[in-house]
C-alpha positions, -999 to +999 in steps of 0.1 A: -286-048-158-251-055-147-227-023-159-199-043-178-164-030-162-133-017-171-115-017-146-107-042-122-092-040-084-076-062-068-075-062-029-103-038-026-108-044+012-070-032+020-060+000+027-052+015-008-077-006-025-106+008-010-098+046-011-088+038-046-123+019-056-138+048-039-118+072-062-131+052-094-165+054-093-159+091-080-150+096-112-181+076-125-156+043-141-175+010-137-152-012-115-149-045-104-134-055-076-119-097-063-125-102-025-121-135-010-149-149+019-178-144-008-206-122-003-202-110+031-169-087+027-186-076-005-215-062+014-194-047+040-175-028+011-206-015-006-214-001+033-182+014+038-183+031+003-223+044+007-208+058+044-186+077+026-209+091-003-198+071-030-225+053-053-221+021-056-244+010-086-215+007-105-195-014-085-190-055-096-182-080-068-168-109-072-148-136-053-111-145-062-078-155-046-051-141-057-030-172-041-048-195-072-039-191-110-067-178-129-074-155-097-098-191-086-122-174-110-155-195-119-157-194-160-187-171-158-169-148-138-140-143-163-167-138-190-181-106-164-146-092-168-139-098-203-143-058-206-121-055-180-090-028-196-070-016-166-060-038-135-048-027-103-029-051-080-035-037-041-035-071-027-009-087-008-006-094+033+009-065+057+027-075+087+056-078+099+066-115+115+053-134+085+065-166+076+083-171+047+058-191+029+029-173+041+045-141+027+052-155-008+021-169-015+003-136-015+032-109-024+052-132-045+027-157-063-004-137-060+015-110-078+023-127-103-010-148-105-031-109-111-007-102-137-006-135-157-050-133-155-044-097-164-025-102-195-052-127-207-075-095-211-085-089-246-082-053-243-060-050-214-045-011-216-025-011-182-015-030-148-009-011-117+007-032-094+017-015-060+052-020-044+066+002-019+094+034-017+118+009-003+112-019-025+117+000-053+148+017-048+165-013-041+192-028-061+174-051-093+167-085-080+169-114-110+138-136-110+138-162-105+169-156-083+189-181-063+179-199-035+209-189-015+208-156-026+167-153-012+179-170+019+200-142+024+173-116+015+146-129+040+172-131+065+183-096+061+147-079+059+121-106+070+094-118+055+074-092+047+102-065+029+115-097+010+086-112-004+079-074-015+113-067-032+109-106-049+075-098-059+088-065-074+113-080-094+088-109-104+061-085-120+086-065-138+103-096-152+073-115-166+060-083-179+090-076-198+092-110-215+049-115-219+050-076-233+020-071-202+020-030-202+031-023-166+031+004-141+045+000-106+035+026-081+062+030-051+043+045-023+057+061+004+043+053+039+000+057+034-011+080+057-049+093+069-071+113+045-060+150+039-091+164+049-105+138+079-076+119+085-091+087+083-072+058+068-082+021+087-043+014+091-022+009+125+008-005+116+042+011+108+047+049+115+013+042+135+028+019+157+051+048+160+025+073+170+006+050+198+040+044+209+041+083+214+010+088+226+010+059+252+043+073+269+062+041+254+090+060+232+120+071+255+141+076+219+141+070+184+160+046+160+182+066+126+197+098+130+186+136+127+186+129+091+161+098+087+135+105+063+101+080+064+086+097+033+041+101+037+017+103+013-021+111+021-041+078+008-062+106-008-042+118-030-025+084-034-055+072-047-060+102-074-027+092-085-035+059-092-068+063-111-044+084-133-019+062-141-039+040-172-046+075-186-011+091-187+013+060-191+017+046-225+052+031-221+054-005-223+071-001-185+069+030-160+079+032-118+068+059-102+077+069-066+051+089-047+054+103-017+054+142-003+094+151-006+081+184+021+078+151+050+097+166+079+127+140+091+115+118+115+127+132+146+108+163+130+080+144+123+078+127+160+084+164+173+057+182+154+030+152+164+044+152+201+032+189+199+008+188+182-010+160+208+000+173+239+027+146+248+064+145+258+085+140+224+112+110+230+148+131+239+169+109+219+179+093+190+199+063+186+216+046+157+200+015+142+232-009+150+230+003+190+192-009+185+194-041+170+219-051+196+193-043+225+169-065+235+132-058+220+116-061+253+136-025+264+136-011+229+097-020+220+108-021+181+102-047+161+134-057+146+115-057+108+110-019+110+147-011+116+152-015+072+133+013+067+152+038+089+173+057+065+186+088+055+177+079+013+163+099-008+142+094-040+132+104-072+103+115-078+102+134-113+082+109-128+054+110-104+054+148-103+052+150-140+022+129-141+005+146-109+010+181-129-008+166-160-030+152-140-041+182-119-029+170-087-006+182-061+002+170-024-019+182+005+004+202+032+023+174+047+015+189+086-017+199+083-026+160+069-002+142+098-018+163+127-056+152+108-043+118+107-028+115+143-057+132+159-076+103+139-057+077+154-063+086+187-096+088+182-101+054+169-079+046+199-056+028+172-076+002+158-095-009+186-128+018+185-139-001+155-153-029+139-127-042+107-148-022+077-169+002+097-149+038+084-116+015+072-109-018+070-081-030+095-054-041+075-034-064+087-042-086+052-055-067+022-059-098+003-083-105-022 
């Protein structure tokens, strides 16, 4: 017999979605979980999570698309959740040179779409929707806001940043008028498990790191100063399965990430050692990159946003971590794991999709 669950996750097959479903029935909850493509990236799933030691008895598959109202849920499928209490949005499409559209309809519409199903749960305690460090520390974004003033937004960050910071400000306004108990989770930059360094993701401050590794990173973009904030996926995904039980507040953000993170030119340096490679000699502002052609500087121009020298608060996330038992995993110890990792996997390319971590260049449902 079918264990009835409380908990649902969306984009289970991303990066954070798995390590979190994993985390969940760790803890023995009974989750469900929405995966688009039927039964065959359920099964691979269920094979990832028995490869790492997790039972899967009291997982629930089912198929979804965010991208639909209602989640494209068949009736019966809605009754399967009806017990469903906490939902955790970890959908949405990662990559950088999205189109516009293609960007909204998961991380602006699909949003939106998990929390509008979630707040038809009868006993719905919490969503959970994931943003990002950046995203949230932005200056408030009105939804819906002005076309001109988007226009501007996706010209200034692309696709993929813009679409986040609308489909921030779209959860947090819908919630506030429907009264849909909300929790947004700001991670920093996910990187491998504390202990193996596995996480299934090459994009970002990976791209970074095979850039490194391959002899392709002559100098750096930011300054001395620029601080791209990790946080283990481990103990990201802890965090998470704590939230429902510690936030009661009709609305809560929490930014996590490891405040210990070395600067990036730290970072870069302590990697570069670490792996046996030349670290790049120079670093060069952002403007004096943008300007230079991307076939010389190899960045893409996307990335450039999330060079800065900001810093964020994380109080409310360390309060909850305390009550929760948790605490970061040393910061160095988990980047050299996680590097050695990536080399390993020879970024991506050692491995099939789902076979030790799903490659994540779309985490949607």
């Amino acid at each position: 017999m079918e264990t009835k669950p409380e908990t649902l996750v969306v984009g289970a097959t991303g990066l954070i979605g798995r390590w979190l479903t994993a985390e969940l029935l760790a803890q023995g909850r009974a989750v469900a979980v929405t995966v688009r493509g039927g039964s065959c990236r359920g099964a691979e799933l269920r094979t990832w999570l028995r490869e790492h030691d997790v039972d899967e008895g009291a997982l629930t598959v089912i198929t979804g698309d965010i991208t639909q109202q209602g989640l494209g849920l068949d009736p019966g499928d809605g009754e399967r959740l009806s017990s469903v209490r906490d939902v955790f949005n970890a959908a949405g499409v990662y990559r950088f040179g999205l189109g516009r559209e293609e960007a909204r309809r998961a991380n602006v519409d699909g949003a939106v779409n998990v929390l509008r199903w979630a707040g038809t749960c009868p006993d719905l305690r919490r969503v959970v929707h994931i943003s990002g460090y950046r995203v949230g520390a932005a200056d408030p974004l009105p939804y819906p806001a002005p076309e001109d003033q988007l226009a501007r937004l996706y010209r200034r960050y692309g696709s993929y940043e813009a679409s986040k910071r609308e489909g921030d400000a779209a959860v947090r306004a819908i919630a506030a008028h429907e009264g849909i108990p909300l929790t947004v989770v700001n991670p920093a930059t996910v990187i491998g498990h504390s202990r193996t360094g596995e996480a299934g993701q090459y994009l970002g401050l990976a791209d970074l790191v095979e850039q490194l590794w391959t002899g392709r990173l002559p100098a750096l973009a930011g300054t001395r100063r620029t601080f791209v904030p990790v946080v283990t996926v481990d103990h990201l995904a802890r965090f998470l399965a704590a939230v429902p039980e510690h936030d009661d507040a009709p609305y809560r953000a929490h930014w996590v990430l490891d405040d210990a993170t070395p600067p990036l030119p730290d970072l870069i340096g302590l990697l570069a050692r670490h792996l046996g490679v030349r670290a790049p000699p120079a670093v060069l502002p952002v403007g004096l990159v943008r300007r230079l052609p991307r076939a010389l500087t190899g960045v893409d121009p996307e990335t450039l946003t999330f060079l800065s020298e900001d810093r964020y608060d994380t109080s409310s996330a360390d309060a909850l971590a305390r009550a929760a038992g948790l605490s970061h995993p040393p910061v160095r110890d988990a980047a050299r794991r996680w590097a050695d990792r990536l080399v390993a996997e020879r970024f991506g390319r050692a491995q099939p999709p789902l076979n030790g971590g799903a490659h994540p260049r779309s985490s949607l449902p």
